[in-house]
C-alpha positions in Angstrom: 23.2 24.1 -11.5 24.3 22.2 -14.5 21.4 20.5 -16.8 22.1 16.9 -18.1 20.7 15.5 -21.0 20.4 11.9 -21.6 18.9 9.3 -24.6 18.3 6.3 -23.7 16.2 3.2 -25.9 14.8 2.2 -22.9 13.7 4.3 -20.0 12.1 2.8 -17.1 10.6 4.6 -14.2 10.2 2.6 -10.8 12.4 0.4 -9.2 10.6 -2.1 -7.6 10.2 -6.0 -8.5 8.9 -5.0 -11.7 10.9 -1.9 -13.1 14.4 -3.9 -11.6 13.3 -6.9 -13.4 12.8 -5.1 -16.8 16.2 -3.9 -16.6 17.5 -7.2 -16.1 16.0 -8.3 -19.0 16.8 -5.4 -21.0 20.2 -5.1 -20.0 21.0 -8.5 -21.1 19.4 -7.5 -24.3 22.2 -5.2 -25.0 19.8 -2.3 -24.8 22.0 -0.6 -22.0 18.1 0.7 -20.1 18.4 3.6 -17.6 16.2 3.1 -14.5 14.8 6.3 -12.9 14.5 5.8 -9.2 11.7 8.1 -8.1 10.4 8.7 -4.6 10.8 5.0 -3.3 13.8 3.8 -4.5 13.2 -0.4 -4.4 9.4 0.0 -4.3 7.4 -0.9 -1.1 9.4 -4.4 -0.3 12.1 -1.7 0.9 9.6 -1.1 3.9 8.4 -4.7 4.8 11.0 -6.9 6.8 10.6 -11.0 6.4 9.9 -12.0 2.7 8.7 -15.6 2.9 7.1 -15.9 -0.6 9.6 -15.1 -3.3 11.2 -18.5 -5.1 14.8 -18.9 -4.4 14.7 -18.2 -0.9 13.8 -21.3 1.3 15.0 -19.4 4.4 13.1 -16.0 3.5 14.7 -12.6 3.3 14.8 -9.4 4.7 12.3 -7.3 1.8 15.6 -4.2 2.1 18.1 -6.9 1.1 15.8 -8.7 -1.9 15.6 -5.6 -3.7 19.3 -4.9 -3.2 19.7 -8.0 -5.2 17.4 -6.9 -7.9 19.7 -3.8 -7.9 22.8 -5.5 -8.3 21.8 -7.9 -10.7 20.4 -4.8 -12.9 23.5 -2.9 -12.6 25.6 -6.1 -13.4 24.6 -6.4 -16.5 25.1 -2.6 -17.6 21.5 -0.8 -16.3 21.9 2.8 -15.5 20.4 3.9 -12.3 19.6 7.4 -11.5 17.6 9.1 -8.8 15.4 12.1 -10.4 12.0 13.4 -9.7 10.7 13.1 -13.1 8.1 16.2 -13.0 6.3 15.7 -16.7 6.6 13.7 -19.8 5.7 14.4 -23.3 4.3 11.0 -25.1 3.5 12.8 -28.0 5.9 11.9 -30.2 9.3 9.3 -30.2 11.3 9.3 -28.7 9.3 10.8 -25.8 10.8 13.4 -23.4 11.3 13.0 -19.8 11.2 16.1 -17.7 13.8 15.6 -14.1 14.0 18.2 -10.9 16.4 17.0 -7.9 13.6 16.5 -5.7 9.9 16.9 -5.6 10.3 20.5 -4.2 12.7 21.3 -6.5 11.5 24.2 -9.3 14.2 24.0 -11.5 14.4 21.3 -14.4 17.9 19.8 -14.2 17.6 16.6 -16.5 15.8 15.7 -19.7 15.8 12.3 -20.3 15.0 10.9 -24.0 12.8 7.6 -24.7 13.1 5.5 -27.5 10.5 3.2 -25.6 8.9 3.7 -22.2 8.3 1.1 -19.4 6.0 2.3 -16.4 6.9 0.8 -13.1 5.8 4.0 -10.9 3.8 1.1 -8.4 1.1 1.8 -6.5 1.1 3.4 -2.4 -1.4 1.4 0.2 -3.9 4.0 1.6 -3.1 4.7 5.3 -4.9 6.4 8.2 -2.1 8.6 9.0 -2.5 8.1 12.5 0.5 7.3 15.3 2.8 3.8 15.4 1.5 3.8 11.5 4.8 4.6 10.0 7.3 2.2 8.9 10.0 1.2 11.4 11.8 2.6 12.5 10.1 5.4 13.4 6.6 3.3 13.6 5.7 -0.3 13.6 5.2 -0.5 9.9 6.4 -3.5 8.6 6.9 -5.3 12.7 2.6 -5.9 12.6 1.4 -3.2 10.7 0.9 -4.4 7.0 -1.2 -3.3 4.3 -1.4 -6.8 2.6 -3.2 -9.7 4.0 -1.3 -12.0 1.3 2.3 -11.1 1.7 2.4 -10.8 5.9 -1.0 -13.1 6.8 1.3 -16.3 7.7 3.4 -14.3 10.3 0.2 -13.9 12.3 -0.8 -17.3 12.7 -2.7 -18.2 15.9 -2.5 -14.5 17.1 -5.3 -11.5 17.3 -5.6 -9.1 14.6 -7.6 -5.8 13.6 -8.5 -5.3 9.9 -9.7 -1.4 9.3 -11.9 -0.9 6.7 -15.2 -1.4 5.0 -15.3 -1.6 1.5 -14.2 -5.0 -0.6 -10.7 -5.0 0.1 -11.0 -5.2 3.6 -13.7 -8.2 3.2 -11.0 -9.9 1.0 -8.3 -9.4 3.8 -10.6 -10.1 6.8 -11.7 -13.4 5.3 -8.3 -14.6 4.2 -6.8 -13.8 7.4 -9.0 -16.2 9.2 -6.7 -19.1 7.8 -4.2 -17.9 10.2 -5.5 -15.3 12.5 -6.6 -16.7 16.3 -9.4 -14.3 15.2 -10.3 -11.2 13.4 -11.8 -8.0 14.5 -12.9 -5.8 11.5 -13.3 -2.1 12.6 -15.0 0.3 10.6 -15.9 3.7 11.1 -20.0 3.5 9.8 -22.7 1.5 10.6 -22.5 -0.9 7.8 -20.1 -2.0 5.2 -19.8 -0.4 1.6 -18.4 -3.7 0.3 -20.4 -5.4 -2.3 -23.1 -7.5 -0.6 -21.8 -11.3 -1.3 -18.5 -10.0 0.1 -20.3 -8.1 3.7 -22.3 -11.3 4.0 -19.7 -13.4 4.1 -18.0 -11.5 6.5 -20.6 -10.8 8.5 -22.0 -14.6 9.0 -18.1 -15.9 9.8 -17.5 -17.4 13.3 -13.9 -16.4 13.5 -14.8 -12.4 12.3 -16.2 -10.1 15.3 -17.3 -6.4 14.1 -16.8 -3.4 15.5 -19.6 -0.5 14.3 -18.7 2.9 14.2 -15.4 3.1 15.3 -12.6 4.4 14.2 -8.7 3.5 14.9 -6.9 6.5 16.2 -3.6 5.1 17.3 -1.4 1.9 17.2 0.5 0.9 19.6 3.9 -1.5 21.0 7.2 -1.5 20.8 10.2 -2.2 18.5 11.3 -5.3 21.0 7.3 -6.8 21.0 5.5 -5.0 17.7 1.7 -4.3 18.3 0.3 -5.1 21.3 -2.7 -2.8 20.5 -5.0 0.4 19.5 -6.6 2.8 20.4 -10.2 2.9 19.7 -12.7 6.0 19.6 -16.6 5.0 18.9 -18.3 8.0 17.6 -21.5 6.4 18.7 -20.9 6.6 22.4 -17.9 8.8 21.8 -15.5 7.1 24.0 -12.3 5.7 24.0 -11.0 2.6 25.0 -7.3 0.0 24.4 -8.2 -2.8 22.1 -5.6 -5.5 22.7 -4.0 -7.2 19.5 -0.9 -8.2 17.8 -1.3 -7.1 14.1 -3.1 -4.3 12.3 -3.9 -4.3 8.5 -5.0 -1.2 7.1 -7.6 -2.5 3.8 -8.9 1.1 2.9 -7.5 0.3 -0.7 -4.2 1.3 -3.1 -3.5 4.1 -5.1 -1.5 3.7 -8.7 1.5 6.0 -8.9 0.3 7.5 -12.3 -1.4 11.0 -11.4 2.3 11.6 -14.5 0.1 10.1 -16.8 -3.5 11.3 -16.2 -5.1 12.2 -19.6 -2.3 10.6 -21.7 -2.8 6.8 -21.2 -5.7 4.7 -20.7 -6.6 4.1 -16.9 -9.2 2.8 -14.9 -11.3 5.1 -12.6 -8.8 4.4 -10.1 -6.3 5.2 -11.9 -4.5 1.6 -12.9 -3.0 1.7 -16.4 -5.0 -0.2 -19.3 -2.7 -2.7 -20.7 -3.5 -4.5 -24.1 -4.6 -8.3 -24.0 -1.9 -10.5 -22.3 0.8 -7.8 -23.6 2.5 -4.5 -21.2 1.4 -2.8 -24.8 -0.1 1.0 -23.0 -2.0 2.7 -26.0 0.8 5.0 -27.3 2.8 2.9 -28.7 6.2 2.2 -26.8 5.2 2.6 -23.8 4.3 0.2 -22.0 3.5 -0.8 -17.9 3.9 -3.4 -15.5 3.7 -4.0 -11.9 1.0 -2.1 -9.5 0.7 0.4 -11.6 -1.3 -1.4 -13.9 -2.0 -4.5 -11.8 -4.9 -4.0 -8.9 -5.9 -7.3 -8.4 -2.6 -9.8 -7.4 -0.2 -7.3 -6.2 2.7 -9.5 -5.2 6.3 -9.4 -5.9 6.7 -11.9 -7.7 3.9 -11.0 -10.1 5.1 -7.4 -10.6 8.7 -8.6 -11.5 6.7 -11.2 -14.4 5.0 -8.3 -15.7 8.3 -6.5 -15.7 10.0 -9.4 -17.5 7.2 -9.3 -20.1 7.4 -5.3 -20.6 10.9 -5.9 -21.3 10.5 -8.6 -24.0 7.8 -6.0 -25.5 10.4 -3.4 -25.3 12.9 -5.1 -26.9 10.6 -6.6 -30.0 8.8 -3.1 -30.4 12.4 -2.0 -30.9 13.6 -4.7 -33.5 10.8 -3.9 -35.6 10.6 -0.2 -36.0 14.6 -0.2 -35.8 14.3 -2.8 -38.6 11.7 -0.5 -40.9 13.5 2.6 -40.1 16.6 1.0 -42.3 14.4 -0.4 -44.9 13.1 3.0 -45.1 16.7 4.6 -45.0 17.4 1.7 -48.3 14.8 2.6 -50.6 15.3 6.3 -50.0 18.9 5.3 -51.0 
């Protein structure tokens, strides 16, 4: 199997909203970026279906065919795209080396990839129960009622039933802003009591539109393609019985997980793993490498936030460059 080796002054790994929107902005910059695909190629709009809150689209669109734009428009303008598993990194020095297998199973190194500058875009994955009818469509009803964010798909469910599984502060978050569209909300948890912080369980607790259901646990979903959820199967370790809970949308609030495990122990994170960012820069602390998008952002996590984050990784890219590109050949005159 032949070994490639390529050096790029901008690398970015991800692309979703954020890494595609880097490239833009990089490509346009002359600085001819290379884009490493990863697992997900398109991030997680590739597996949500109507896309109703992105500018530019009065009509909506499918969340497949708005990151094939992204694409396009990235490769228009002279991006490189390539689909490696990128297995470790070495940020030690610039320009920092990418390690690439074929695929995550892979043993066998097959591409190294040379940074002048860095832009993390890896994302973040939604927690799920791993239970049946979970899965994205086709083979579940992921994405046709089963979300994992209350602010992207909440408006779809307006005037209908839904469940919200979980019991820490991100379920409190979604349960309560679902009630602005939900006919009501059943929150299911599998304890006796929330671990959400208290403001956030009271809240819950005292609203009119919120039932509770104690120590039960969601063990399937299910509907069809035609209908989408029409409801779950319950199991209350209490009484330990089961019993079909009728509803037309589930959203799983058990929290995200940052795609960086890659950079554990080389950049600053937060105990969950999101990467530290500098003031209102993408600036990571090595310098040139920088983040955007849910891999550094836990708290909006929208589309059209990750591609501004992206946007401004790009522009920090690009100036990091000027300036040490600049001293380098002031350097290179006085040695002269």
């Amino acid at each position: 199997m032949s070994h490639q080796e390529i050096h790029k002054k901008v690398v970015i790994l991800g692309s979703g909203p954020a890494g595609l929107t880097a490239a833009i902005y990089a490509s346009r910059a002359q600085l001819e970026p290379l884009v490493v695909d990863g697992p997900q190629p398109g991030g997680q709009l590739t597996i949500t279906t109507d896309v109703e809150n992105y500018p530019g689209f009065s009509k909506g669109i499918m969340g497949p065919i708005l990151m094939d734009e992204f694409r396009e428009q990235a490769l228009r303008f002279g991006t490189q795209i390539i689909n490696v598993w990128i297995d470790s990194v070495d940020l030690s020095q610039r320009p920092f080396t990418l390690y690439g297998k074929d695929s995550q199973d892979s043993a066998e190194i097959t591409t190294t990839i040379k940074a002048d500058t860095l832009i993390i875009s890896t994302g973040a994955s939604a927690k799920w129960l791993g239970i049946p009818g979970e899965a994205p469509v086709p083979e579940g009803l992921g994405g046709n009622g089963v979300s994992a964010c209350a602010t992207c798909d909440g408006f779809f469910f307006r005037g209908r039933p839904i469940v919200v599984v979980g019991g820490g502060d991100t379920a409190m978050e979604e349960a309560l802003f679902l009630t602005k569209f939900a006919s009501k909300v059943t929150v299911v948890h599998r304890r006796d009591d929330f671990r959400a912080s208290k403001i956030m369980a009271d809240r819950v607790k005292a609203h009119e539109n919120i039932e509770i259901l104690w120590n039960t646990e969601v063990k399937e979903i299910l509907g069809s393609k035609e209908k989408g959820v029409e409801s779950v199967r319950l199991f209350n370790t209490e009484r330990n019985e089961e019993s079909l809970f009728p509803t037309e949308g589930v959203f799983i609030a058990i929290g995200h997980k940052p795609n960086t495990d890659l950079f554990a122990g080389v950049l600053d994170m937060d105990d969950v793993g999101y990467l530290i960012t500098e003031g209102k820069t993408m600036k990571t602390n090595i310098e040139g490498v920088f983040a955007c998008g849910d891999a550094q952002d836990s708290y909006y996590r929208q589309a059209i936030t990750a591609a501004g984050t992206g946007c401004m990784a790009a522009i920090d890219a690009e100036r990091f460059l000027a300036e040490h590109e600049s001293g380098a050949q002031q350097q290179t005159a006085t040695n002269w």
